[in-house]
C-alpha positions as CSV (number, residue, x, y, z in Angstrom):
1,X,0.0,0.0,0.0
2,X,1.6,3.7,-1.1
3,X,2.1,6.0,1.8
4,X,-0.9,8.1,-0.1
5,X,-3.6,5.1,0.0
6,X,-1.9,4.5,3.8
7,X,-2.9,8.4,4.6
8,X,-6.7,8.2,3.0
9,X,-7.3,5.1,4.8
10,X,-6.6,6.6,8.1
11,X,-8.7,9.8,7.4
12,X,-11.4,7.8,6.5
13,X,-11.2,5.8,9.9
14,X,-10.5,9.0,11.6
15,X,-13.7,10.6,10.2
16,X,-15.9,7.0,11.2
17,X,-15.0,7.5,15.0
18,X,-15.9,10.9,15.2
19,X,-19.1,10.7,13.0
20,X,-19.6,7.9,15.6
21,X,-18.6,9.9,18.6
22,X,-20.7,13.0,17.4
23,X,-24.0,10.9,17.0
24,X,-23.2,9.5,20.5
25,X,-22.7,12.4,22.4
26,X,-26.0,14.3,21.0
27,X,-27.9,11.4,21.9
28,X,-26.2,11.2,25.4
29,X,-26.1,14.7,25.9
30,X,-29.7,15.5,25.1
31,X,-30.5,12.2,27.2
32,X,-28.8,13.6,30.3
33,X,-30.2,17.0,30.5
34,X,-33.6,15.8,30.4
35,X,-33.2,13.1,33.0
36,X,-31.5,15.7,34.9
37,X,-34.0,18.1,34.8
38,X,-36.5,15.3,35.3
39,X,-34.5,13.5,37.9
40,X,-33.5,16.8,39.7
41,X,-29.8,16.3,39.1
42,X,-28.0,19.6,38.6
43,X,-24.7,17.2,38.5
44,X,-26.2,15.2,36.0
45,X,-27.1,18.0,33.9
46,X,-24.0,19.7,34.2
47,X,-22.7,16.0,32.7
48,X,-25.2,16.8,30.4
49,X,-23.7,19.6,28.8
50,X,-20.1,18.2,28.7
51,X,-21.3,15.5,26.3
52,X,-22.5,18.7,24.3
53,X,-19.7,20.1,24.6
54,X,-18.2,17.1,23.3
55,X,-20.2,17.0,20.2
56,X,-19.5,20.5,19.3
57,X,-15.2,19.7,19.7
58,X,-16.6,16.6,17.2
59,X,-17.2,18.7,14.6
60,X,-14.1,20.9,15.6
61,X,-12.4,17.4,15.0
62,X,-14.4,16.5,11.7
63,X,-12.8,20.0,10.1
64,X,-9.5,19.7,11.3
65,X,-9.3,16.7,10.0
66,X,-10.3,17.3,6.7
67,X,-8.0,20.2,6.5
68,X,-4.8,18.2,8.4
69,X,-5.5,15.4,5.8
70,X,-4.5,17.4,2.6
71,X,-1.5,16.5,1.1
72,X,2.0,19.0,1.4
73,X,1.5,21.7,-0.7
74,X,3.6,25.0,-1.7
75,X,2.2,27.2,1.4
76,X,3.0,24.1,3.7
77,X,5.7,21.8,2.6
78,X,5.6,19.6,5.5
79,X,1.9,19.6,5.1
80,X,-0.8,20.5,7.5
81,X,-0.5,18.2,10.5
82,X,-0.1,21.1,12.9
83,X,-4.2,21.8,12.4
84,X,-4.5,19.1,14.6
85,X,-2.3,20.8,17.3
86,X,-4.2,23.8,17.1
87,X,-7.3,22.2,17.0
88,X,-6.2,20.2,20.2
89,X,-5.7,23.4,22.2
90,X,-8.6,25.0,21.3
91,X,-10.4,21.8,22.5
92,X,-9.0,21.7,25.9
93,X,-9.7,25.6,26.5
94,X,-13.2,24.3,25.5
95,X,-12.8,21.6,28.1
96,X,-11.9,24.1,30.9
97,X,-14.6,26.8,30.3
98,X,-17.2,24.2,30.4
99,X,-15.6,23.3,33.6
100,X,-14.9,26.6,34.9
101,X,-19.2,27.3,34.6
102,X,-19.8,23.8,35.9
103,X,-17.7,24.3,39.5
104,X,-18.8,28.3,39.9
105,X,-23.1,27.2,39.6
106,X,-22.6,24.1,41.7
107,X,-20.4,26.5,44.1
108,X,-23.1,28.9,44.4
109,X,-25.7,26.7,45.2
110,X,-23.7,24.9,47.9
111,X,-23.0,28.8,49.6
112,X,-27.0,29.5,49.5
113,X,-27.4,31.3,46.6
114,X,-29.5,28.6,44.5
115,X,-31.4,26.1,46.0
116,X,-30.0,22.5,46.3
117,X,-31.1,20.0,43.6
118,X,-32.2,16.6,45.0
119,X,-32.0,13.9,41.9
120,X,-34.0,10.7,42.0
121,X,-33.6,7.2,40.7
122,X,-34.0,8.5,37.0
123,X,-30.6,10.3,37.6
124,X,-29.1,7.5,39.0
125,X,-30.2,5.1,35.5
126,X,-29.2,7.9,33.3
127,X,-25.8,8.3,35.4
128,X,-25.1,4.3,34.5
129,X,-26.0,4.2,30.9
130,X,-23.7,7.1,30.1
131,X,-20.9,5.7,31.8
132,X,-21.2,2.5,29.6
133,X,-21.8,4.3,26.7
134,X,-19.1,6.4,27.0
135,X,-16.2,3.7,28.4
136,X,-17.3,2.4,25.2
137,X,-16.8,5.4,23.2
138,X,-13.4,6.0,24.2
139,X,-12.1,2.5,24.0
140,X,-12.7,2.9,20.4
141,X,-11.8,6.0,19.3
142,X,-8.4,5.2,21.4
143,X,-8.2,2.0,19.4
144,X,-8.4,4.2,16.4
145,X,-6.1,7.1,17.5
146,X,-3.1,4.5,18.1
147,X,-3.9,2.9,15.1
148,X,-3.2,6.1,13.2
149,X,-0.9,8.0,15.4
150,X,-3.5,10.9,15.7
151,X,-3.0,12.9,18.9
152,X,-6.4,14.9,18.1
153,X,-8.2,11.2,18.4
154,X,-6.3,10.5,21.6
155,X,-7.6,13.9,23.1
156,X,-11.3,13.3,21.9
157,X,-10.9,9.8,23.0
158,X,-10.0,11.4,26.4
159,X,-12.8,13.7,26.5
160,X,-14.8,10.5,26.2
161,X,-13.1,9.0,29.0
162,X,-14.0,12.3,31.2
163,X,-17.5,12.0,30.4
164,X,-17.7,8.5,31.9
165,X,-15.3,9.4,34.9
166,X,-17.8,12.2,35.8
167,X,-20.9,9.9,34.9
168,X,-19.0,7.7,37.9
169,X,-19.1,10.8,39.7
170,X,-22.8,11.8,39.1
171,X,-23.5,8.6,40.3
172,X,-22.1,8.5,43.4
173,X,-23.7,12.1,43.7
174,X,-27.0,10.9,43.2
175,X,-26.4,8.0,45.4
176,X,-25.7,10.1,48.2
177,X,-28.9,12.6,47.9
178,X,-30.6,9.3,48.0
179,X,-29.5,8.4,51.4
180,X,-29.8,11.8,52.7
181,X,-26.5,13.6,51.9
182,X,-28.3,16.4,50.0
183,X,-25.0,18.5,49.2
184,X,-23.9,15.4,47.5
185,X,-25.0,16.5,44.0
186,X,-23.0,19.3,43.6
187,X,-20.2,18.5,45.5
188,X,-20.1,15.6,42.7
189,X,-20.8,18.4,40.2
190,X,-17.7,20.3,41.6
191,X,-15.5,17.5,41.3
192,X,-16.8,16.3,38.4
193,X,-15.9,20.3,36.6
194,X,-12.3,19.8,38.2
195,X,-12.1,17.0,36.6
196,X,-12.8,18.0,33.4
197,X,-10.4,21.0,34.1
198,X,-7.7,19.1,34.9
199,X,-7.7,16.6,31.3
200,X,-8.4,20.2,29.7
201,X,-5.3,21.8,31.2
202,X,-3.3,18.2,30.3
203,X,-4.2,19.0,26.3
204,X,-3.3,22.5,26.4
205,X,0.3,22.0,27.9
206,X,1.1,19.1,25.3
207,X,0.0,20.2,22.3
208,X,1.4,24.3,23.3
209,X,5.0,22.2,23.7
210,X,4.5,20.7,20.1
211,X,3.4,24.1,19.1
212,X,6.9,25.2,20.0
213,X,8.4,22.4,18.8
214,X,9.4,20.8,21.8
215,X,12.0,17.9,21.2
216,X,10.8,14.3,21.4
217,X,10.8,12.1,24.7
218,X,14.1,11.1,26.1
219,X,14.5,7.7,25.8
220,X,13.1,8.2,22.1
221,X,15.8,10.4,21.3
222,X,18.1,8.3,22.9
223,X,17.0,4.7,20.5
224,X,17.2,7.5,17.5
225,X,21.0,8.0,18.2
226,X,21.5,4.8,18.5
227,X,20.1,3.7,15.5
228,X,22.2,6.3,13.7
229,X,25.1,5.5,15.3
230,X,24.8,1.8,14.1
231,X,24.4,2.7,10.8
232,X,27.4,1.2,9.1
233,X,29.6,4.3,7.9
234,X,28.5,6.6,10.2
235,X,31.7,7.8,12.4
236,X,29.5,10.3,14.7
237,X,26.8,12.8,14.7
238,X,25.6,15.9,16.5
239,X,23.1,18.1,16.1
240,X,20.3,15.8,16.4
241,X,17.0,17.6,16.6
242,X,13.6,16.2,16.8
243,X,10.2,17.6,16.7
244,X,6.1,16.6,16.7
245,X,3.7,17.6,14.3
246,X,0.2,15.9,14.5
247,X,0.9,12.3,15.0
248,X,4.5,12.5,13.2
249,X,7.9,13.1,14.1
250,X,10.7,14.9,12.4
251,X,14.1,14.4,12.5
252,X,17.1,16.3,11.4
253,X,20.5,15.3,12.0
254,X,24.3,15.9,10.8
255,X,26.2,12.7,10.5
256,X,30.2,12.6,10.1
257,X,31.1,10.6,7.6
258,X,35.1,9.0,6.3
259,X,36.8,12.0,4.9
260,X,38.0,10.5,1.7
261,X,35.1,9.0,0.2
262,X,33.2,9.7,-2.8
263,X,29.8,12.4,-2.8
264,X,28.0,9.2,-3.7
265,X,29.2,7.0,-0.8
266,X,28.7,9.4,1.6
267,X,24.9,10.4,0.2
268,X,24.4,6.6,-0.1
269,X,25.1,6.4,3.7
270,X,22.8,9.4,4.8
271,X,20.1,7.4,2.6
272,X,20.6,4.7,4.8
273,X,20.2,6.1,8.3
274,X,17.1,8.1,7.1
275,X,15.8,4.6,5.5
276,X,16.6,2.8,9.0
277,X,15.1,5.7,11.0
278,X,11.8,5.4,8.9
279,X,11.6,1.3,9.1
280,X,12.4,1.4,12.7
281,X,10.2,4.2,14.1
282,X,7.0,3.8,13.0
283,X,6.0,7.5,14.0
284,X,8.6,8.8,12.2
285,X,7.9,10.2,8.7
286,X,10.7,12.9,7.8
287,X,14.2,12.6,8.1
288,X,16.6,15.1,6.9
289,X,20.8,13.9,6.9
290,X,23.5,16.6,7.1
291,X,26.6,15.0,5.7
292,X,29.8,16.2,7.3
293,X,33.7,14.9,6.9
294,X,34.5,16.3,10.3
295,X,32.9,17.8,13.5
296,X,32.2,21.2,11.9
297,X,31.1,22.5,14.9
298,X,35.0,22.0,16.7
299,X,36.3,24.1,13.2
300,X,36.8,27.7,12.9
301,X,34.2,29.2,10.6
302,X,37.0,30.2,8.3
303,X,35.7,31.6,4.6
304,X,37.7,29.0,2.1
305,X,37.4,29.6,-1.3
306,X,35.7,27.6,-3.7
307,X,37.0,25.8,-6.0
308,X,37.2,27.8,-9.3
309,X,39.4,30.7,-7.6
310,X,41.1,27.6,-6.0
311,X,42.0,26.0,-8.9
312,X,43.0,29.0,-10.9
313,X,45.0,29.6,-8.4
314,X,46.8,26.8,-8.1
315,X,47.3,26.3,-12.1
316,X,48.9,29.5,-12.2
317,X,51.5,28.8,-9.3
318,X,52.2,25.5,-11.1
319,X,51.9,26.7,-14.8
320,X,55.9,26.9,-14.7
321,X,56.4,23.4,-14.6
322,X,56.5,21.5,-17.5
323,X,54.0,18.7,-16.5
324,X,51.3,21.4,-15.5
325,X,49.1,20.9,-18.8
326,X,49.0,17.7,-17.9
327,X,47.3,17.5,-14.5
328,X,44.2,16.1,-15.2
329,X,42.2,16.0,-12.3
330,X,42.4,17.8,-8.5
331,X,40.4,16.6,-5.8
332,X,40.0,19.3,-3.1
333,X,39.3,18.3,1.1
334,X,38.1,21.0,3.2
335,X,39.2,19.3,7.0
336,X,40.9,21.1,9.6
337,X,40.2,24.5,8.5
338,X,42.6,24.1,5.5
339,X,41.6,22.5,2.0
340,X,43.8,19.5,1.1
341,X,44.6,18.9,-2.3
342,X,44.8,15.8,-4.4
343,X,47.0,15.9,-7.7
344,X,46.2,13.3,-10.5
345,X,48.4,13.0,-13.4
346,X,49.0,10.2,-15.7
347,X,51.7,7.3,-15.2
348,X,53.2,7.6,-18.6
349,X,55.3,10.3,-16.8
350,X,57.1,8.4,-14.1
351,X,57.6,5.3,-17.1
352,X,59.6,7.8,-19.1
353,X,61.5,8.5,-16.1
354,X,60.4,11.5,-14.3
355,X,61.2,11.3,-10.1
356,X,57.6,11.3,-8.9
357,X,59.2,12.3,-5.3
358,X,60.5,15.7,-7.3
359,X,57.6,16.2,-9.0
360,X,55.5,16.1,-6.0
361,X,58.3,18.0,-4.3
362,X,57.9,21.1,-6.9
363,X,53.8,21.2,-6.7
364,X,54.0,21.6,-2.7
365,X,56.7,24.3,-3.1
366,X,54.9,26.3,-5.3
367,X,52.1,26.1,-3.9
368,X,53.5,27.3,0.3
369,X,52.4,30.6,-0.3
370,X,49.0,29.9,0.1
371,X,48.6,29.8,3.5
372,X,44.5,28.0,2.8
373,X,46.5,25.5,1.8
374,X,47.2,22.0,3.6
375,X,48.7,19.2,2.3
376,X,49.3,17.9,-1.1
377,X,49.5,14.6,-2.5
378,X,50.1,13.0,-6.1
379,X,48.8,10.2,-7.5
380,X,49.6,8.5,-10.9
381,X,47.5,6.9,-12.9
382,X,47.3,4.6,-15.7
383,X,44.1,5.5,-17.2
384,X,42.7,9.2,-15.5
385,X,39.1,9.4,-14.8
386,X,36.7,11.2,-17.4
387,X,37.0,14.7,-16.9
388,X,33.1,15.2,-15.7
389,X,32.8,18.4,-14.2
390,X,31.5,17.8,-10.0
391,X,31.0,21.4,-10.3
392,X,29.2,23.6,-12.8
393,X,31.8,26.2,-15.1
394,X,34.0,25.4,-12.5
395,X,37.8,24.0,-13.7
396,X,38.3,20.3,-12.8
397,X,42.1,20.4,-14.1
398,X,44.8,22.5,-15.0
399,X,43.9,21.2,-19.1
């Protein structure tokens, strides 16, 4: 299955438990304000209205989702997973307003201010079938949120859960008006708004550290590293970073790699930790690989020059010498804060008996002036490479 089928296939089952959750939660909702008003359960209704308030957060959920389900595009290259944090947040401040109204009326009423509510054994049957119905709810849109790594899912599938937990509550509210505690009801209604409170405060404070892209877990970062580390040609690495966004992670990472191998090698090798990151974390769905040949970060930031003023440069110290014309190739290393220079020239000059020690000799004399620099070495070969340019209008020999 292509990444894109994988994607629709999880919005459609993200949609299905919401659609699900939303029809539940008007029918609960409506359900428990009557039977609260009927069963003279303030805490009951106030449970009433948190299930409303959980079917408008559904349809909060239903948008996002249809906008965090489009595919990367030019305004958002890393696509638009970060509706679902906002979305999140928003729900949790929903969360705690609807709490905040449900603890100050029951408050009121236990100071004198509004009359006591004194439910009956309609509260107490409405209390129990929302507390199944609900447990029920959040077992499967949990089931559905893990399934697709959807952190929106996970905090709707929490809100579910609060609804049952203050059912519970409502229920042991109801069951102590019944034998004669009549402030029961709303203290149950009180604890029942902290409640609420406290899962809405829980959402806000995650999804405001993904917001700010707040590094990963730990001991995540930790098996990350070590996966990179593992990776066969990988020396070291540093400036590993990791973010959230939605239900993903991101990872960026600079990996030092042998010095003298090829652009390819060393690209094949960053291809393979972000191949082994993406097999071996399943939340993990960007990688980006920095390849370096040395710590950069223990280098001075010294401004080298590139290699067309490099090369001209060195063809014109050497153009003295009567084998210049003949260089064919020059591999430059920038390590150490010097660039380090590889000489290629062909063997038919050592075979007709020119001192390669000399001739090495002469190119690293003429070129000590040049305090950039480092160390030069020769090599002869029989048959030199093609003369493909690695960099655009830029010399690759001194021919």
């Amino acid at each position: 299955m292509s990444a894109t089928d994988l994607r629709q296939q999880q919005s459609r089952a993200k949609r299905r438990v919401t659609l699900v959750g939303a029809l539940v939660n008007l029918l609960l909702g409506i359900g428990k304000i009557v039977a609260g008003c009927y069963g003279r359960s303030q805490a009951l209704i106030a449970d009433g209205i948190h299930s409303l308030s959980d079917l408008l957060t559904d349809v909060l959920v239903l948008a996002t989702l249809r906008i965090a389900g489009q595919a990367a595009d030019e305004s958002h290259p890393y696509g638009h997973a970060r509706f679902e944090t906002i979305a999140t947040v928003l729900l949790g401040l929903a969360l705690i307003g609807v709490a905040g109204g449900v603890v100050w009326d029951a408050a009121q009423r236990l100071q004198g201010e509004a009359p006591l509510w004194h439910p009956n054994v309609w509260a107490l049957a409405a209390a129990a079938v929302s507390i199944l119905a609900k447990e029920a709810l959040y077992h499967y849109t949990r089931h559905v949120a893990l399934k697709t790594r959807s952190r929106l899912l996970q905090a709707n599938a929490w809100h579910h859960r609060s609804d049952a937990i203050s059912s519970v509550v409502v229920l042991a509210g109801v069951v102590g008006v019944l034998y004669g505690y009549h402030f029961a009801d709303a203290v149950a209604a009180i604890v029942v708004g902290l409640l609420i409170a406290k899962i809405g405060f829980g959402l806000v404070i995650e999804s405001t550290r993904e917001l700010v892209d707040t590094a990963l877990p730990a001991h995540k970062v930790k098996a990350i590293e070590a996966a990179i580390r593992d990776t066969e040609g990988v020396r070291s690495l540093h400036s590993l970073r990791t973010r959230q966004m939605g239900g993903e992670a991101l990872v960026d990472v600079h990996i030092q790699v042998p010095p003298d191998i090829s652009v390819s090698e060393g690209h094949a090798i960053a291809d393979k930790v972000r191949d082994r990151l993406l097999q071996e974390f399943e939340d993990i769905t960007d990688v980006t690989v920095h390849i370096d040949a040395e710590r950069d970060l223990d280098q001075p930031a010294l401004k080298l020059p590139l290699r067309r003023e490099v090369v001209e440069r060195l063809c014109r110290a050497w153009r003295h010498l009567p084998y210049a014309d003949r260089i064919e190739r020059i591999h430059l290393h920038y390590l150490g804060g010097k660039i380090h220079v590889e000489v290629y020239l062909p063997v038919q000059l050592i075979q007709t008996g020119a001192d390669p020690a000399k001739i090495a000799a002469e190119l690293r004399a003429a070129v000590k002036p040049f305090n950039f620099i480092g160390s030069v070495r020769v090599h002869f070969t029989a048959e030199p490479p093609g003369r493909t340019n690695p960099v655009r209008d830029a010399p690759f020999g001194c021919n």
